[in-house]
C-alpha positions in Angstrom: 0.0 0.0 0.0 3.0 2.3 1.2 4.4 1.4 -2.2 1.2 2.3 -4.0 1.1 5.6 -2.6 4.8 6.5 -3.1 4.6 5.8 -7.2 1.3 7.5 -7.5 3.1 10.8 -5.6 5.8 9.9 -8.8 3.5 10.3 -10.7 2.0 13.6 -9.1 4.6 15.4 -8.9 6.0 14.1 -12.8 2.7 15.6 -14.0 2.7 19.1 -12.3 6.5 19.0 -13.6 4.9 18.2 -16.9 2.9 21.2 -16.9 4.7 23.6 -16.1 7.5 22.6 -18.9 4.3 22.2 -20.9 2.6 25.9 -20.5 6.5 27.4 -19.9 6.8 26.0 -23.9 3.7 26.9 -25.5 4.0 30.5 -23.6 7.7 31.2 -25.1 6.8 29.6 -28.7 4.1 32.1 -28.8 6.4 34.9 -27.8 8.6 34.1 -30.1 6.1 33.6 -33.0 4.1 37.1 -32.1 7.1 39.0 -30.4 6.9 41.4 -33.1 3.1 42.0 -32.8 3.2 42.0 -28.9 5.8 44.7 -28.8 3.9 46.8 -31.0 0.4 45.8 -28.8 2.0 46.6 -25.9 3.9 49.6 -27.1 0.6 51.1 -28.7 -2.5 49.9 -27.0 -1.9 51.1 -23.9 -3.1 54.7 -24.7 -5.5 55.0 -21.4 -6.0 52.8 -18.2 -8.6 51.1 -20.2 -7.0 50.0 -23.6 -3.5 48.9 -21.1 -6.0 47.0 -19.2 -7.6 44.6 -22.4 -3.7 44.7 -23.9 -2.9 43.2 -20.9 -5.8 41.1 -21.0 -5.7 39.8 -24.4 -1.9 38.7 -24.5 -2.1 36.8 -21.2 -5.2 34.6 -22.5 -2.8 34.3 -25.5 0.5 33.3 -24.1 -1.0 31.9 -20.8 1.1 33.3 -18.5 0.2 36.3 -16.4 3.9 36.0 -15.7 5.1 36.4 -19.2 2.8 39.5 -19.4 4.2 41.3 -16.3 8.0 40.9 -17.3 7.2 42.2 -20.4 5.9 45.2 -19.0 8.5 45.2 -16.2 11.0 45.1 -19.2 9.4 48.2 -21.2 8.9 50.1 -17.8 13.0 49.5 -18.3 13.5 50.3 -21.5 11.5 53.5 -21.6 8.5 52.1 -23.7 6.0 52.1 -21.0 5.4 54.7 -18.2 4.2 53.3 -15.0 1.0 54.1 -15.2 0.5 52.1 -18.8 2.2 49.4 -17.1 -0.1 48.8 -13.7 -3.1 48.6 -16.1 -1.7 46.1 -18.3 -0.4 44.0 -15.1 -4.4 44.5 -13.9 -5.3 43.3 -17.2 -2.9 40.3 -17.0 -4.8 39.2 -13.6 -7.4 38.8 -15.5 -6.2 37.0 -18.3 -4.4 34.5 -16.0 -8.2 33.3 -15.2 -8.4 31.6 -18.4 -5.7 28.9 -17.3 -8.1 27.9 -14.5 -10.9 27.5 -16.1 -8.6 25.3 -18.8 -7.7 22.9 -15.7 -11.1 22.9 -13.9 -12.2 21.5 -18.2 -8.8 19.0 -17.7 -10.4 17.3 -14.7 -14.7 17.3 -16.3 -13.4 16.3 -19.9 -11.0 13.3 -21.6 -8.2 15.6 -23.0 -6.4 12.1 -24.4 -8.5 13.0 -28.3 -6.8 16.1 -28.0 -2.9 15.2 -26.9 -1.9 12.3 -29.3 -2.9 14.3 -32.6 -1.5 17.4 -30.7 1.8 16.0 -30.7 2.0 13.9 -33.9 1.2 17.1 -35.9 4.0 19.4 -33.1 7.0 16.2 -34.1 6.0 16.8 -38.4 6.2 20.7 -37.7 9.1 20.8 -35.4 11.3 19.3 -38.4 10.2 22.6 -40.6 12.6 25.0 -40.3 10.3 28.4 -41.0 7.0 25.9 -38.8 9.9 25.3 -35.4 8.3 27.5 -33.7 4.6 26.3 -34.2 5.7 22.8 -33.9 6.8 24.0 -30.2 3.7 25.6 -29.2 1.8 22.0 -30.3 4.0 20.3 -28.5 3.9 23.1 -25.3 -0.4 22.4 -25.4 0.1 18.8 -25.5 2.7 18.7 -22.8 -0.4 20.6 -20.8 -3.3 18.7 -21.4 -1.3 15.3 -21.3 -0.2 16.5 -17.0 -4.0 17.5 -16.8 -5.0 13.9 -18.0 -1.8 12.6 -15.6 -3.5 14.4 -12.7 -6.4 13.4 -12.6 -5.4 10.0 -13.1 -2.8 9.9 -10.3 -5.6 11.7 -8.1 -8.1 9.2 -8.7 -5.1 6.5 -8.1 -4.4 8.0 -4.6 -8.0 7.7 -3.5 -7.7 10.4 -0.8 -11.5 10.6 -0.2 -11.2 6.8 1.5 -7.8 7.6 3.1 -8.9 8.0 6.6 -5.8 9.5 7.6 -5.8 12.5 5.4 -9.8 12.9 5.0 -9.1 13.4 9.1 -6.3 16.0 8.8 -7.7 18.0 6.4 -11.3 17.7 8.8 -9.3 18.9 11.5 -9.0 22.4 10.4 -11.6 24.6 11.5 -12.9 26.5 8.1 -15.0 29.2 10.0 -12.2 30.2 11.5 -10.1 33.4 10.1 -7.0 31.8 11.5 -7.6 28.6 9.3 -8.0 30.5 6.3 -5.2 33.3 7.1 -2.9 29.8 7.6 -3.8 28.3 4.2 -3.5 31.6 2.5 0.0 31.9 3.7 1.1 28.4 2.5 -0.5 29.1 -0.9 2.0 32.0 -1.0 4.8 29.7 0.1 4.6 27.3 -2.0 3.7 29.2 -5.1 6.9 31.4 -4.4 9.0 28.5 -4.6 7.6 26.7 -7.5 7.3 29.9 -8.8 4.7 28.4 -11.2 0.7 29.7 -10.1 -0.7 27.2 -12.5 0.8 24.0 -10.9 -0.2 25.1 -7.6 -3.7 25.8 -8.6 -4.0 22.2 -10.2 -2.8 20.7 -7.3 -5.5 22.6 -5.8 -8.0 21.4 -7.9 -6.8 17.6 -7.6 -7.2 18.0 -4.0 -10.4 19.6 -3.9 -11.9 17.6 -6.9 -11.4 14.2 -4.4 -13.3 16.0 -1.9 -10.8 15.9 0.9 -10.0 19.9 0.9 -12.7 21.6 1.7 -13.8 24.9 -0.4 -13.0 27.4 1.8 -9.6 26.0 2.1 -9.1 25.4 -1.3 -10.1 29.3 -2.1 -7.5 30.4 0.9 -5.4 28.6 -1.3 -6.0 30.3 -4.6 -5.9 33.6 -2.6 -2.2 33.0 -1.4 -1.2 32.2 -5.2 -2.1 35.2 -6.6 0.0 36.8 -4.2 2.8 34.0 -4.9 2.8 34.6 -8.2 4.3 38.5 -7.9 7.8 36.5 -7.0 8.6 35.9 -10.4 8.5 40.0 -11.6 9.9 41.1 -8.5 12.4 38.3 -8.7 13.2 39.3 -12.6 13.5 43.1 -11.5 15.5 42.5 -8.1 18.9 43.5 -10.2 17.2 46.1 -12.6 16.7 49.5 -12.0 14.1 51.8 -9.6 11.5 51.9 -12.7 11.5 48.3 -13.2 11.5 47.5 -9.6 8.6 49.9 -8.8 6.3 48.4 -11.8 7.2 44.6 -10.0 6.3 45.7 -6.5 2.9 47.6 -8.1 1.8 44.0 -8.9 2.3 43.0 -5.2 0.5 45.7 -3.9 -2.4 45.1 -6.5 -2.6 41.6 -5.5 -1.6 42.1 -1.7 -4.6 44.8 -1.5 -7.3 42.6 -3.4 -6.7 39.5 -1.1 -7.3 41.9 2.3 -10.6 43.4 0.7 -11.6 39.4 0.4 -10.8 38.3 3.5 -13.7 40.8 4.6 -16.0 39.6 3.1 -14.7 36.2 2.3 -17.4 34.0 4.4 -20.0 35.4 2.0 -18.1 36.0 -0.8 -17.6 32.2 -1.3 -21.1 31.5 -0.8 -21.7 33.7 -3.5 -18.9 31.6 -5.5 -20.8 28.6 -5.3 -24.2 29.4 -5.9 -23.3 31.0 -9.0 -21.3 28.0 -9.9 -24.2 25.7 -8.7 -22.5 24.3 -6.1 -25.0 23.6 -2.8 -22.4 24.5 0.4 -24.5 23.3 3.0 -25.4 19.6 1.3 -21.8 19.1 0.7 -20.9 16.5 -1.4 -20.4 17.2 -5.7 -16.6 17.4 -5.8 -17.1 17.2 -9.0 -18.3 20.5 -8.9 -15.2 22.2 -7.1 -13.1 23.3 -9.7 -15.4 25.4 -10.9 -16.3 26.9 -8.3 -12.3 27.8 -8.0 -12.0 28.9 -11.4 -15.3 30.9 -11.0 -13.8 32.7 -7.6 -10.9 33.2 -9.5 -12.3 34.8 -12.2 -14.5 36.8 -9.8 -11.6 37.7 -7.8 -9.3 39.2 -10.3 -12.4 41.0 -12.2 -13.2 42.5 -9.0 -10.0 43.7 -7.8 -9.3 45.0 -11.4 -12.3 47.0 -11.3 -11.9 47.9 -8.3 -8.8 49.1 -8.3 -8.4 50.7 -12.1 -10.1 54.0 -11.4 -6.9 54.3 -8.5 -3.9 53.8 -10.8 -2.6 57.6 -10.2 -2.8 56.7 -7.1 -1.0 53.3 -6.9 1.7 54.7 -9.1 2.3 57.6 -6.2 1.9 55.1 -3.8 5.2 52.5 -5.6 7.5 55.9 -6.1 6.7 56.6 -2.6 7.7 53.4 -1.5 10.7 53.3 -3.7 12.4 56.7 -4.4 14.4 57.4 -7.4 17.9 56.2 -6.3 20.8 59.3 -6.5 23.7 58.1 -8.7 27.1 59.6 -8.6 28.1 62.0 -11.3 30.6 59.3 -13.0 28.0 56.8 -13.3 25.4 59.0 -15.2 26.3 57.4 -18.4 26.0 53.8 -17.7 23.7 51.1 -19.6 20.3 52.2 -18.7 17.7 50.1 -20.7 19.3 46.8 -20.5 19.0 44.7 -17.9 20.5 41.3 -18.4 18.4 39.4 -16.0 14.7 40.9 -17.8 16.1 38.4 -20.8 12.7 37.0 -21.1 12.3 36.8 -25.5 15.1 38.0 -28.1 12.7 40.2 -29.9 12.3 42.5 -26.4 15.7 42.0 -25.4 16.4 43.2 -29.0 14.5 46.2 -28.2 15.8 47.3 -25.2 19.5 46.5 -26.7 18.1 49.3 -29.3 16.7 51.9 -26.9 20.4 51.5 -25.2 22.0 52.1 -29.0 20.1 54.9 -29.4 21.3 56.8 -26.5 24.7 55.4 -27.3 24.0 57.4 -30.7 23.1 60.7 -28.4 26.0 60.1 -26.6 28.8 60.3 -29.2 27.1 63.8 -30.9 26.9 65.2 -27.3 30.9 63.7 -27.0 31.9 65.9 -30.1 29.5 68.6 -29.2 32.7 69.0 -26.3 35.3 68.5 -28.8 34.0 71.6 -30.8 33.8 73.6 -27.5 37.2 72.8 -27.1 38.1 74.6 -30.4 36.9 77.9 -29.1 37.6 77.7 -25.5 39.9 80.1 -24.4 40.3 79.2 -20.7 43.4 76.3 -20.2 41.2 75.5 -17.4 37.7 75.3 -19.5 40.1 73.2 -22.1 41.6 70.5 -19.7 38.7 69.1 -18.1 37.1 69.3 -21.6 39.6 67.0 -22.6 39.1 65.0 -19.6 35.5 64.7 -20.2 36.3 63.4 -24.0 39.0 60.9 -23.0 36.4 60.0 -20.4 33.8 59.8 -22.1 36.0 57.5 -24.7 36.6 54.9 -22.1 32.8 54.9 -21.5 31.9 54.0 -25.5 34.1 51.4 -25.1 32.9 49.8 -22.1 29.0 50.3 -23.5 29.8 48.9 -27.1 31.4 45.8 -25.4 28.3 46.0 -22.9 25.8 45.6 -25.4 27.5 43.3 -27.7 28.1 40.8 -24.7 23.9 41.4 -24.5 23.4 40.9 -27.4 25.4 37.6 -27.5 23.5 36.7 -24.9 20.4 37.0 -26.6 22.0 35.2 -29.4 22.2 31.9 -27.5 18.5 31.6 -27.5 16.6 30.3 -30.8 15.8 33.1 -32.9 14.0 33.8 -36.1 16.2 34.7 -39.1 14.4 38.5 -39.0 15.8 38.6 -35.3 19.2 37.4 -36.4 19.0 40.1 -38.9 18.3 42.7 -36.2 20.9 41.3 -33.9 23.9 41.9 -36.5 22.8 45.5 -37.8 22.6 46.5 -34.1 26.5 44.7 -33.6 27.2 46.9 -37.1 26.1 50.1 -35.3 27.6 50.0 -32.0 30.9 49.0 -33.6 30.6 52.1 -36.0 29.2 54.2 -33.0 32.1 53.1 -31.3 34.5 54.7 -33.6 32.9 57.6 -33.6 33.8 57.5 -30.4 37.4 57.6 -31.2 37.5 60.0 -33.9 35.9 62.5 -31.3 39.3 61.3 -28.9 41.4 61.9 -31.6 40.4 65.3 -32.2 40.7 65.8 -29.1 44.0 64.7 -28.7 45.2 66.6 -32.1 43.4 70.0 -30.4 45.6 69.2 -27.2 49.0 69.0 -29.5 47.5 72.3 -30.6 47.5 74.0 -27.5 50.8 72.8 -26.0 52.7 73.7 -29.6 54.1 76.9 -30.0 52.0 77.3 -33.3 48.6 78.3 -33.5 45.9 78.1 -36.2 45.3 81.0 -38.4 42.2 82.8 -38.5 41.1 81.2 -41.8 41.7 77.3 -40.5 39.7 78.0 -37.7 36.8 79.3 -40.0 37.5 75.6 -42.1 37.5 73.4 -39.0 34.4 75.2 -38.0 32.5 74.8 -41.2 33.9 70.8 -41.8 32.6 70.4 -37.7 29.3 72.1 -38.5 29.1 69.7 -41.1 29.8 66.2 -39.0 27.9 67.4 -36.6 24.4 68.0 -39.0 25.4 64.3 -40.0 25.1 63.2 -36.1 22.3 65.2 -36.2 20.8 63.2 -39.3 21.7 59.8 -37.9 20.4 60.6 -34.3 16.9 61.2 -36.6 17.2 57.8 -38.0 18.4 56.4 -35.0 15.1 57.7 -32.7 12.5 57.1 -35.8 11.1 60.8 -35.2 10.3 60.9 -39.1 8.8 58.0 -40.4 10.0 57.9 -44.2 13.4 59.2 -43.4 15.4 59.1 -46.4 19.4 57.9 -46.2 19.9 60.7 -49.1 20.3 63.6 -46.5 22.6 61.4 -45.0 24.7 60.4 -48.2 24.5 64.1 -49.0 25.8 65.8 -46.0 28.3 62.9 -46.2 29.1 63.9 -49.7 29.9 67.2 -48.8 32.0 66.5 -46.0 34.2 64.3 -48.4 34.3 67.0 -50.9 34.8 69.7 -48.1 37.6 67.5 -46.9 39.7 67.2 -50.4 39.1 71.1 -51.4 40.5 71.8 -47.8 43.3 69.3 -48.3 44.6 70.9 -51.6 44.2 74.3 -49.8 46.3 73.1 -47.1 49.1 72.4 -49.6 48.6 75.9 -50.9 49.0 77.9 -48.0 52.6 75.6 -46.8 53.7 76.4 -50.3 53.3 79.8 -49.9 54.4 79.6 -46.0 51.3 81.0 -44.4 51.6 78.4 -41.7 54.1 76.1 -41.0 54.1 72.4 -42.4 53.7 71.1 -38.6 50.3 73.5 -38.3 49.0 72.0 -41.7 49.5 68.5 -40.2 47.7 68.9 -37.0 45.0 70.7 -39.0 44.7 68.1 -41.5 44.4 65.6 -39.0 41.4 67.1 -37.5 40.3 67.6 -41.2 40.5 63.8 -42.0 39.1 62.7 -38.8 36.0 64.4 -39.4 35.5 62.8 -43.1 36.3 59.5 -41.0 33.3 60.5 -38.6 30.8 61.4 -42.0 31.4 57.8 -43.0 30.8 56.4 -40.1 27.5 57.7 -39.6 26.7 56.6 -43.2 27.1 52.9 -41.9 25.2 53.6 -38.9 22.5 54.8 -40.9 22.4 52.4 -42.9 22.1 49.5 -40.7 18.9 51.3 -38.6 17.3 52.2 -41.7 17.7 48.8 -43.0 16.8 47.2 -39.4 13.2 49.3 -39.7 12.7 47.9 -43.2 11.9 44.5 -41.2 10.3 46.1 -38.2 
């Protein structure tokens, strides 16, 4: 008998392992197959309370993972793409979405699944061997997984027979279910448990199994349910632990969300869950019809989450203050002002919103550089040694920062790599490699000047009038270009057009030849010495170095939102 009992709690715990590999797989299949579309549904549909609310809504029922849906918006909260506010409605939204996965189980244990599974599978194995149908193949396979644990559950809970095991029909009896110590207990190990399998859906099917054998009793059961929606904040507060105050804030607005709908219940939870169960036709006083109880915890649920949500989405100003109040904007030293602040490595959740935070970052890599040679052109006109030292300290700075950001981003972007991606992703994933390389050298063209301007100063030669006019009019010139690829780089006009680029490009090229020929002119005819025209020329050349690279950069972003 012991033995009996050991194999079936195999079995048990094989199927809720089963099940959450199985919805873990259909959820990142479909993230990978709509990452595209989600970004964009996410990005754009979250216009008021409202619309954030059904996004949120809508892409939980479809990747069936409230999880999923809160890291993503924990992600964009990072990455700039959602305020707060847009974010809290589309984590209310994904409360209620989450809902559908109960109701899916509470079917698992009232209907043979076993039609669906086999066919399910066979058709997942044909498409998995199709390259551009992978990804499809894996969300078959991910719903099979699901409804073959469902199946496995309630086969090993009919195996265990609980409802004749004496012993545990008596411990679960023991508990007093009128009493709000009872119900605070269970609520608490529903939290527990659900923080350390870190999965709400196994331990509401293991809910289910127990109350569908009729040796949990409702109440319990629901105390339950209540301590996993609370449980199941761990995983976005978990994600965002490392990440930054905006991030962290939008994690802990789920908590309070959840943490504030579970004390309104336990009001009025006595007749709250008589409510439940007439309205799911279940008779409380008769006992009796486990059959019955999972939907009358799908149905509470349901009710619980549409409630709270409701209750709680006129007040999102409100929760918002609340989080910021809670946790402060952190002060950062002066010297760290420039680090990475979009990507997080440990919000890797898909490649195509790790891709777009990795962009975010490269565009304020772009803004960086122009505001790096914005310092190096000050520097030209500066008159104060003072003024022109720490200048140069800022630029050599500011050099060791690109460095340390392009490898930054690259090693991100590696990381990214590692996962399966679709070719369009791999496409996006070497153009952004191609720009922070080229923004990289920018980087160093802008040292270089610098340098060349510092040779300048300490020489005993100065430029004349006229070359200060030309280095003037050729900077003017690479920094319109920055100007042009910072454009591109941001998307702030739609049908940008690489031509301005190429053309301010072409006239730094041509600017850079008639001003090289000059330069030979005016040593000829000993205006300036021949160590003058070198130090000028250098500054000349690195700025037609600078015009080409923003041609690449261009380039590769322009041919990155071709595919977007």
């Amino acid at each position: 008998m012991a033995q009996d009992y050991f194999m079936s709690a195999m079995k048990l715990l094989g199927a809720l392992g089963l099940l959450i590999y199985g919805m873990r797989m259909m959820s990142d299949a479909l993230q990978k197959l709509a990452g595209p579309q989600l970004r964009h549904t996410l990005g754009t549909m979250t216009t008021n309370r409202f619309t954030g609310m059904l996004t949120g809504m809508l892409v939980t029922c479809l990747v069936q993972s409230s999880s999923a849906t809160t890291v993503m918006a924990v992600s964009f909260v990072s990455a700039g793409l959602l305020t707060l506010a847009q974010a809290i409605s589309v984590i209310m939204g994904a409360n209620i979405g989450t809902t559908l996965t109960a109701w899916i189980m509470s079917l698992g244990y009232n209907v043979d699944l076993t039609n669906i599974v086999f066919p399910a599978f066979f058709l997942g194995m044909v498409l998995m061997f199709k390259k551009r149908r992978r990804l499809v193949g894996d969300f078959l396979f991910g719903i099979a997984f699901m409804f073959l644990s469902l199946v496995m559950l309630s086969t090993a809970g009919r195996e265990l027979d609980l409802a004749h095991n004496e012993s545990v029909v008596q411990f679960f009896a023991s508990f007093d279910t009128g009493s709000y110590l009872t119900i605070l207990s269970f609520l608490g190990l529903g939290t527990l448990i659900t923080c350390i399998v870190q999965s709400s859906a196994a331990v509401m099917a293991l809910t289910i199994l127990l109350c569908s054998t009729g040796v949990l009793p409702i109440h319990l059961g629901i105390a339950l349910v209540m301590g996993e929606n609370i449980g199941t904040t761990a995983t976005a507060n978990l994600v965002a632990l490392g990440a930054g105050v905006p991030a962290r804030r939008a994690a802990l607005a789920h908590l309070v969300f959840n943490v504030f709908g579970v004390m309104w219940v336990l009001v009025v939870f006595f007749p709250l869950v008589r409510v439940v169960c007439h309205l799911s036709g279940y008779d409380l006083s008769a006992g009796g019809q486990a059959e019955r109880l999972p939907v009358v915890l799908a149905t509470f649920h349901t009710c619980f989450n549409v409630v709270n949500t409701f209750l709680l989405i006129g007040f999102v100003p409100q929760l918002e203050r609340l989080v910021c109040f809670i946790l402060p904007e952190e002060k950062k030293p002066e010297q760290e002002e420039f680090r990475l602040r979009y990507i997080e490595s440990n919000l890797v959740q898909t490649p195509e919103i790790a891709v777009l935070q990795a962009q975010r970052e490269t565009q304020r890599f772009a803004q960086f550089v122009q505001q790096m040679f914005g310092k190096v052109r000050t520097m030209l006109d500066t008159s104060s040694d003072k003024d022109f030292e720490n200048l140069s300290a800022e630029v050599e700075h500011d050099e060791d920062s690109t460095d340390k950001m392009e490898i930054s981003i690259a090693n991100y972007l590696e990381q990214v790599s590692e996962n399966h991606l679709s070719d369009m992703t791999k496409s996006k994933v070497r153009r952004l490699m191609r720009e922070i390389c080229e923004l990289e050298s920018i980087g160093d063209s802008c040292r270089n000047m610098s340098r060349t301007l510092v040779r300048l100063r300490e020489s005993i030669h100065n430029f004349t009038p006229s070359q200060y006019r030309q280095v003037r009019s050729i900077m003017d010139l690479a920094n319109e270009a920055l100007t042009q690829m910072n454009v591109a780089m941001e998307g702030r006009k739609v049908n940008h057009d690489i031509a301005a680029t190429l053309h301010i490009e072409d006239e730094i090229r041509q600017m850079c030849q008639w001003l090289k020929n000059d330069n030979v002119n005016a040593i000829n005819e000993q205006e300036y010495s021949y160590a003058v025209g070198t130090i000028f020329m250098d500054i000349v050349n690195e700025c037609g170095k600078l015009g080409g690279y923003v041609v690449n950069v261009v380039q590769a972003r322009l041919e990155s939102k071709m595919t977007d």
